[in-house]
N, C-alpha and C positions, 0 to 999 in steps of 0.2 A: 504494500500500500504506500502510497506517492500524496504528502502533503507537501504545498507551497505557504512559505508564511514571508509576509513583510513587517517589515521591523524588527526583521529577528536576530539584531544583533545584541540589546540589552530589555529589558525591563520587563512588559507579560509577553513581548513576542519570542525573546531569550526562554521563559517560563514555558512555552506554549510548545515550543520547537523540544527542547526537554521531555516535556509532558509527552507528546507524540514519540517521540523517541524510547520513551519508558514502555512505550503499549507496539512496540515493535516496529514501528514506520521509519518508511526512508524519508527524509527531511530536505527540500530543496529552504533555504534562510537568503531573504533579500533585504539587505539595508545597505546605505550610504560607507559606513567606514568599514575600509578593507580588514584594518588591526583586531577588530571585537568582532566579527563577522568571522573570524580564523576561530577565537578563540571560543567562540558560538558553536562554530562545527564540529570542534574537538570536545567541546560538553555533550554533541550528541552521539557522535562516533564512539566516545567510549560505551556506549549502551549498546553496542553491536549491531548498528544501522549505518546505512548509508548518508551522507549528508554533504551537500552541495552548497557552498558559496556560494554567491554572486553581488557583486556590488552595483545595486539599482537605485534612483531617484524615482521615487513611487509618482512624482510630479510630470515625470518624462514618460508617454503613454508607447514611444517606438521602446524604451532602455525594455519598460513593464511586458510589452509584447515579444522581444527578444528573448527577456528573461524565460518568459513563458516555456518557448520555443525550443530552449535551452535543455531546460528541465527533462521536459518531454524525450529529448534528445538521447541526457545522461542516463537518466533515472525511467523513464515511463510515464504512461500517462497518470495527470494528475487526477486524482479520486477525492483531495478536500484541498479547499482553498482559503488560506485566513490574510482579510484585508484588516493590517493591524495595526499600520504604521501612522503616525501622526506626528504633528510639529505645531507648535503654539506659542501664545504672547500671555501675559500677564500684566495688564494694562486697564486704567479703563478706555474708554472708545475714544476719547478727545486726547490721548496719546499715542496710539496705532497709527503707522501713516498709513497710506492705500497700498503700499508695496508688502509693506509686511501682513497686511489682511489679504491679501493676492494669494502670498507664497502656503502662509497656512491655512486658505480654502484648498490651495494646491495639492498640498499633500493631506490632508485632513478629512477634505473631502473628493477631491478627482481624483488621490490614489487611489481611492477604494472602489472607484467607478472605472478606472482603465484597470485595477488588476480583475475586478469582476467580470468585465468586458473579453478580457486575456484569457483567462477561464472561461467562460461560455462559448468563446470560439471554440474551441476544445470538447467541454464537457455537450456540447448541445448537439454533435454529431454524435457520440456515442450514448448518447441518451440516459447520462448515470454521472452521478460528481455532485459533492456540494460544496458551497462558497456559503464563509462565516464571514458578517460584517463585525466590525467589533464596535459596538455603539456604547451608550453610558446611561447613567441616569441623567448627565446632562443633555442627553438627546430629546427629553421629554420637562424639563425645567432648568433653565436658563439661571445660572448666577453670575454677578457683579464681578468684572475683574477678567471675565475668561469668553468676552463676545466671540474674537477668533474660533475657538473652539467648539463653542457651544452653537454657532450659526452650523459649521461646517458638519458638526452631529447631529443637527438637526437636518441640513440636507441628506446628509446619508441614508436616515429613517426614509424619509420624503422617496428616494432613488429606489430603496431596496421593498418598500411596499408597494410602488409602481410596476418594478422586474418580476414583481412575488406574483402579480396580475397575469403579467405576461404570460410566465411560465403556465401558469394556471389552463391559460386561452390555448395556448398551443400544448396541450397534456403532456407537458415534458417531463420528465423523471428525474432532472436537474433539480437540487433544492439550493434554495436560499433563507438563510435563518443568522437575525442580529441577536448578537449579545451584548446587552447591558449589562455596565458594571459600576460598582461604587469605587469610592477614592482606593487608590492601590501603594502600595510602596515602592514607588520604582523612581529611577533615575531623572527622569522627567524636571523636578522641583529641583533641581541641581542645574540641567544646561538648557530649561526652557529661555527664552528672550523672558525678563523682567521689568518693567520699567515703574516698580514701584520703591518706596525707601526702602522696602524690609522682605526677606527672603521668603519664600513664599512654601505652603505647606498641602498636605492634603486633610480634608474636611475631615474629621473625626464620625465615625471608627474606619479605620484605616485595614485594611488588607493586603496579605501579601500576595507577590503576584503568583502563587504557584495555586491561589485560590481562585483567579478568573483563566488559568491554565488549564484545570481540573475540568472547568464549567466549558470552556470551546472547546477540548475533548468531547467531552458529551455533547456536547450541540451537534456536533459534526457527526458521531459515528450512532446515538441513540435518541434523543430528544426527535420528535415529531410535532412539535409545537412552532407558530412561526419564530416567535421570541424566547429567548429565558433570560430573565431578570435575576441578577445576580449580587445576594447583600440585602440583610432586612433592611439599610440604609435607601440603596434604589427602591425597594417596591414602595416601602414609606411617601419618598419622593414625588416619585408615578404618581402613587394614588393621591396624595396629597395636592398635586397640581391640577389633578381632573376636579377635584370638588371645591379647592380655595385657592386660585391664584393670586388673587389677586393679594387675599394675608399674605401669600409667600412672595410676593413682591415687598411688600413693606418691611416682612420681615427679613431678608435678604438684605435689604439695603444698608441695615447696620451689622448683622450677623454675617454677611457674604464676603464681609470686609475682615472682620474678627477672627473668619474662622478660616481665613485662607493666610492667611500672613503671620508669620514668626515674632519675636521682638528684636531679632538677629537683623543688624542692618544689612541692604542689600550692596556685595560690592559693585563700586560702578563700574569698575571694567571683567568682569566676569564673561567668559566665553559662553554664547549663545548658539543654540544648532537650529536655527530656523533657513537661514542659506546657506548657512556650508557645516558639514559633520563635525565633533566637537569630541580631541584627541582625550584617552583617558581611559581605566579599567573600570568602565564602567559593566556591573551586570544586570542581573535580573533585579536584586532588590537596590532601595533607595539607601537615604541616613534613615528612615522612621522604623527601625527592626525593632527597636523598644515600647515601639507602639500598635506595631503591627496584630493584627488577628491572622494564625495560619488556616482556619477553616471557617466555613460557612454554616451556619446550621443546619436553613432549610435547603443549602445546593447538596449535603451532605444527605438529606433525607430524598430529595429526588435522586441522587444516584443511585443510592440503595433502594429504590423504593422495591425492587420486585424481591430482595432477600430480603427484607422487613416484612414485604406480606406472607413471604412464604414459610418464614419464620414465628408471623404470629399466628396463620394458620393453625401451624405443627404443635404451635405452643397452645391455642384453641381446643384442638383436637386432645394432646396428653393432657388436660386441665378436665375437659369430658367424659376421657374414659379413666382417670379417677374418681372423677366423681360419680360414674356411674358404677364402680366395684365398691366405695365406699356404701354406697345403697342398696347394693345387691345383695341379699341375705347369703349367708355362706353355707353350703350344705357339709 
C-alpha cells in the first residue's frame, strides 16, 4: 500500500508518515527542505517500509503533479493521499500585506487543491484511492490573529464538499474525507511568520501530533463518514458556532488574543517559512511537550469501537449465563 503525504517533513505530517509506516505502508513525504525531509524518510525506513523523498512547493501545481508522477513511478500507484501541508501569519488583518495573504492561501489552500487534483488524475481511472484533506476546527470558527489561515481552511471545507458532490454524481469509488483537528504541538508556533510582540502559542488543550496521526490513519483506511472531528476541543467549537456565533465572536475578541500568545517577547528577527523553508531539526513535536495531551478520548473510542462492542457483548453474554446458573436450582 502507497501513501503520499505533504508536509511530511516535521510536525502531524512527520507524525502521519510514521503512523502509516507503523501499519506497514510504503510512504512517498513531500515538503520544501531537502535536510528534514532525509531525516523524515529515515524515521520511516526504519519500520521496514519503503519511503521516498521528494522536495515539493505544494504552491507549485507542475513540482505537485511531477511529484505525483514520480511516486507512481518509484513506489506504485497511490491508494491514500494526505493534503497536509500549510504555511501561515500571525497577525491581525491591518498587518498582513496582500503578498503574504497570496503565498499562505497558496499553500494552505491551493496545495490541497493541486495535490487532490494530482491524485484524482490517478485514483479516478482506477476507480479506488482516497484523499485526506486535513482541515481544523478552524475551518468551521474563525479566530483573531490567524485570518490567513482560517480563510484558507475554510476554503478547503468549501472545495472538498463541492469534489464530495462530484464524486457522488459520477459513482466513483474514489473517496474524499476532511479531518479536523484541534491545537497540536508541533513546530508551526516556532517558524510560523509573526508579527505580533509576543510568541505565539496553541489554544489550550493542546495535543500531540501522533494524536491527529492516529485519526488520518483511520480516516483513510476505516472511517466511512465524510468528516471526523478530532478533540473534545473541535466538536465543542463546531457545535458551538452552529448555535452562538455571534457570543463567540465577542468572546474571541478578548480570549482569541489571550489564549494564542505567550508572555515570551516575540524576537524581531526570527526566521519565518512562509517563502522560503526554515533551516533546523525540527520534528514532529513543538516546545509545548509539557502540555501536551498524547491521546484523544472519544478518537480513542471510535477506533476501538468494534472490540469494545464485541467485548461488551462477551462481557453481556458471561454476566447472563451467571446469572442464569446462579438461578438455576442445582440437582
Amino acid at each position: 500500500m502507497i501513501v503520499a503525504i505533504t508536509g511530511a517533513s516535521a510536525g502531524i505530517g512527520r507524525a502521519t508518515a510514521e503512523e502509516f509506516a507503523a501499519h506497514g505502508w510504503n510512504v512517498a513525504l513531500m515538503a520544501r527542505n531537502a535536510e528534514r525531509l532525509s531525516s523524515a524518510a529515515e524515521s520511516v525506513r526504519v519500520r521496514g517500509v519503503k519511503a521516498l523523498p521528494l522536495v515539493v512547493d505544494v504552491a507549485d501545481p507542475e513540482a505537485v503533479e511531477l511529484a505525483a508522477e514520480h511516486i507512481e513511478g518509484e513506489l506504485g500507484a497511490i491508494d491514500v493521499w494526505v493534503n497536509n501541508a500549510m504555511a501561515t501569519v500571525f497577525s491581525p488583518v491591518a498587518s498582513v500585506t496582500p503578498a503574504e495573504f497570496r503565498r499562505g492561501t497558496e499553500v494552505t489552500y491551493l496545495g490541497q487543491v493541486y495535490g487532490t487534483m494530482a491524485a484524482l488524475k490517478r485514483m479516478r481511472v482506477r476507480n479506488r484511492g482516497t484523499i485526506v484533506n486535513v482541515g481544523s476546527a478552524l475551518s468551521y470558527r474563525a479566530i483573531p490573529l490567524q485570518s490567513v489561515y482560517c480563510g484558507a481552511k475554510y476554503a478547503v471545507r468549501g472545495f472538498t464538499d463541492a469534489l464530495r458532490s462530484e464524486l457522488l454524481h459520477e459513482r466513483s469509488a474514489v473517496r474524499i474525507v476532511m479531518v479536523h483537528l484541534p491545537a497540536v504541538n508541533t513546530p508551526q508556533f516556532d517558524w510560523a511568520l509573526n508579527k505580533t510582540a509576543r510568541r505565539p502559542r496553541p489554544v489550550p488543550p493542546i495535543y500531540q501530533p501522533e494524536v491527529p496521526a492516529r485519526a488520518i490513519h483511520f480516516a483513510a483506511t476505516k472511517l466511512r463518514r465524510r468528516e471526523l472531528w478530532v478533540g473534545q476541543s473541535t466538536i465543542k467549537a463546531i457545535i458551538a458556532n452552529k448555535i452562538v456565533p455571534g457570543l463567540l465572536d465577542r468572546y474571541l475578541a478578548t480570549a482569541g488574543y489571550k489564549g494564542q500568545l505567550t508572555e515570551e517577547p516575540s524576537p524581531g528577527n526570527a526566521a519565518n517559512n512562509l517563502f522560503e523553508t526554515v533551516d533546523g531539526d525540527f520534528r514532529a513535536h513543538g516546545r509545548f511537550d509539557c502540555q501536551a495531551r498524547d491521546e484523544s478520548l472519544e478518537m480513542s473510542v471510535r477506533r476501538n469501537a468494534v472490540p469494545l462492542l464485541a467485548g461488551g457483548i462477551v462481557a453481556l453474554a458471561l454476566l447472563g449465563l451467571f446469572l442464569y446458573r446462579r438461578s438455576t436450582p442445582s440437582r
